[in-house]
ZAMARGU-4260 file (C-alpha; in steps of 0.2 Angstrom, whole numbers, plus 5000, padded with zeros to 4 digits):
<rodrens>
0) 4978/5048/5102 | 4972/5034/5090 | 4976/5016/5098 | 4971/5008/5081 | 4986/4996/5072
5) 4994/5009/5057 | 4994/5004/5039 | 5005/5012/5025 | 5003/5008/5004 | 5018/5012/4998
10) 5018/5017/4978 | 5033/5025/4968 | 5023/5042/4966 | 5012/5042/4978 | 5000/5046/4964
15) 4990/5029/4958 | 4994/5012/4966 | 4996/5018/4984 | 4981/5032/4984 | 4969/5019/4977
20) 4972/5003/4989 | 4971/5017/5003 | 4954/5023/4999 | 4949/5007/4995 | 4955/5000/5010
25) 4947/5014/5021 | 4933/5010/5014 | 4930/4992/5020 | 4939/4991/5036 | 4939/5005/5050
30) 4951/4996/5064 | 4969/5003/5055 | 4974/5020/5052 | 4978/5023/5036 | 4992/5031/5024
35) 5000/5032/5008 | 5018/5037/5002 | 5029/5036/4988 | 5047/5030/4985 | 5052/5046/4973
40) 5038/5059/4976 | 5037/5078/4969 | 5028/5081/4987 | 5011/5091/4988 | 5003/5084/4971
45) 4986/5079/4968 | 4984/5063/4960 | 4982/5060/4943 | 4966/5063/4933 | 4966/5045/4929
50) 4968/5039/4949 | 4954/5052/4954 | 4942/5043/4938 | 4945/5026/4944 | 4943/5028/4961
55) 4923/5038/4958 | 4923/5022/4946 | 4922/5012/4965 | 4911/5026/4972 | 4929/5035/4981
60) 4935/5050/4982 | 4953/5057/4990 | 4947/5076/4987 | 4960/5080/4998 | 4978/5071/4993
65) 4992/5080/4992 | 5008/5065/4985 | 5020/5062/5003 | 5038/5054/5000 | 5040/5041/5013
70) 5050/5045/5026 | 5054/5047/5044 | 5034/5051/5048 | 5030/5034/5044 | 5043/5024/5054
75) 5031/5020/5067 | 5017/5012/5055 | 5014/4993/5059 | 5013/4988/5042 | 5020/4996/5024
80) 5010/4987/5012 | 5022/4989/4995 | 5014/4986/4978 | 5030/4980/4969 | 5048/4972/4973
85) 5057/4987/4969 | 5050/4997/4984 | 5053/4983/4996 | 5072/4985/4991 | 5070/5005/4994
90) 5064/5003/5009 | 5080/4988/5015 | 5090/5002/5007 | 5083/5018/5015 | 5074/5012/5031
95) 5081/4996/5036 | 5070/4996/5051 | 5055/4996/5044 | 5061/4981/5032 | 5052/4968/5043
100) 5038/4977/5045 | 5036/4978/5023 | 5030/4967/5013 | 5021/4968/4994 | 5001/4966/4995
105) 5002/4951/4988 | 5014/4943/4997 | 5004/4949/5012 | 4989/4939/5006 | 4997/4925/5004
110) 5009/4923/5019 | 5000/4932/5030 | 4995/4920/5045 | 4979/4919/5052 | 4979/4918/5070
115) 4987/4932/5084 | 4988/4949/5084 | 4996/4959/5070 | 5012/4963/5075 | 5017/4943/5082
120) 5008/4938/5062 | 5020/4949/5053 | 5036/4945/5063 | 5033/4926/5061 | 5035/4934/5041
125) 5052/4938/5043 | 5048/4951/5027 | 5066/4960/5031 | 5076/4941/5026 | 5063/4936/5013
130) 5067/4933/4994 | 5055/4945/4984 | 5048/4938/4969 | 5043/4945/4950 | 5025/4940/4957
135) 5023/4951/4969 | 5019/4965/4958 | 5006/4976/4955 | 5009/4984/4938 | 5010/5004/4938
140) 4998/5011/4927 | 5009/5027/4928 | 5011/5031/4906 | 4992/5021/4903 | 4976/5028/4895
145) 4960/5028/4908 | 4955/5010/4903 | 4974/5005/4911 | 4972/5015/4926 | 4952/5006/4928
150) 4961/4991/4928 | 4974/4994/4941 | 4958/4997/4950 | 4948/4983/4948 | 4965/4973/4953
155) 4967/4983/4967 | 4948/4980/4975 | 4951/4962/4972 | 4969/4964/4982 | 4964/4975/4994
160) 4947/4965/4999 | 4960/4951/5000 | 4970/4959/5013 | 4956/4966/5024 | 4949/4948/5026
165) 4966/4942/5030 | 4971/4956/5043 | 4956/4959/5050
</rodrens>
């Protein structure tokens, strides 16, 4: 049994967004468990060409993804890290209690506070009463070329470095 705090990204497909900021956060932090999942997954996919390119573009792979629809698996994750406001309100919709314990990666590195252990710093967030804003998205690169999907990238390694420092 794994005694390590659990963190979930949450994307749409489970396919880009999520699969990216896991690997990239597996890569510079080994004290969480990691997942990804999708709000509206065809379950058992690889992830797209375009994810699999960026991610070698960082030096990662995630040879063995298979897309994963969010569900009742993941209800005892500390923390579901969501990269846009739509999948805060799936989740409030769908798993109300797991609504505290969800917020968007960006919110997260900026309200996050500092000091105690995880699970006291994201209560004190009150993320299942919180007003979600438009800037707390991370753009989809879903219908992009390569170049679109590199950048997601690039703004996820700048996120994601963000949130291991602030977590950690």
């Amino acid at each position: 049994m794994n005694d390590l705090p659990s963190v979930c990204f949450l994307c749409t497909g489970n396919s880009a967004r999520s699969v990216m900021a896991r690997a990239l956060f597996a890569s510079k932090t080994s004290k969480f468990q990691t997942t990804s999942a999708g709000t509206l997954v065809l379950e058992g996919q690889p992830m797209s060409i375009r994810t699999r390119k960026a991610l070698a573009a960082h030096g990662l792979s995630e040879p063995d993804h298979l897309s994963c629809q969010f569900g009742q698996l993941h209800l005892q994750t500390d923390l579901v890290v969501a990269m846009e406001p739509s999948h805060i309100f799936w989740i409030r919709r769908h798993f109300p209690e797991m609504a505290s314990r969800t917020g968007t990666l960006p919110r997260l590195i900026q309200c996050l506070p500092k000091e105690g252990d995880l699970k006291t710093r994201i209560a004190t967030m009150k993320l299942g009463e919180v007003e979600i804003e438009d800037w707390e998205e991370v753009v989809d690169p879903a219908a992009g070329d390569q170049e679109i999907f590199d950048r997601c990238a690039e703004e996820l390694e700048s996120l994601v470095s963000q949130l291991v420092v602030k977590i950690s």
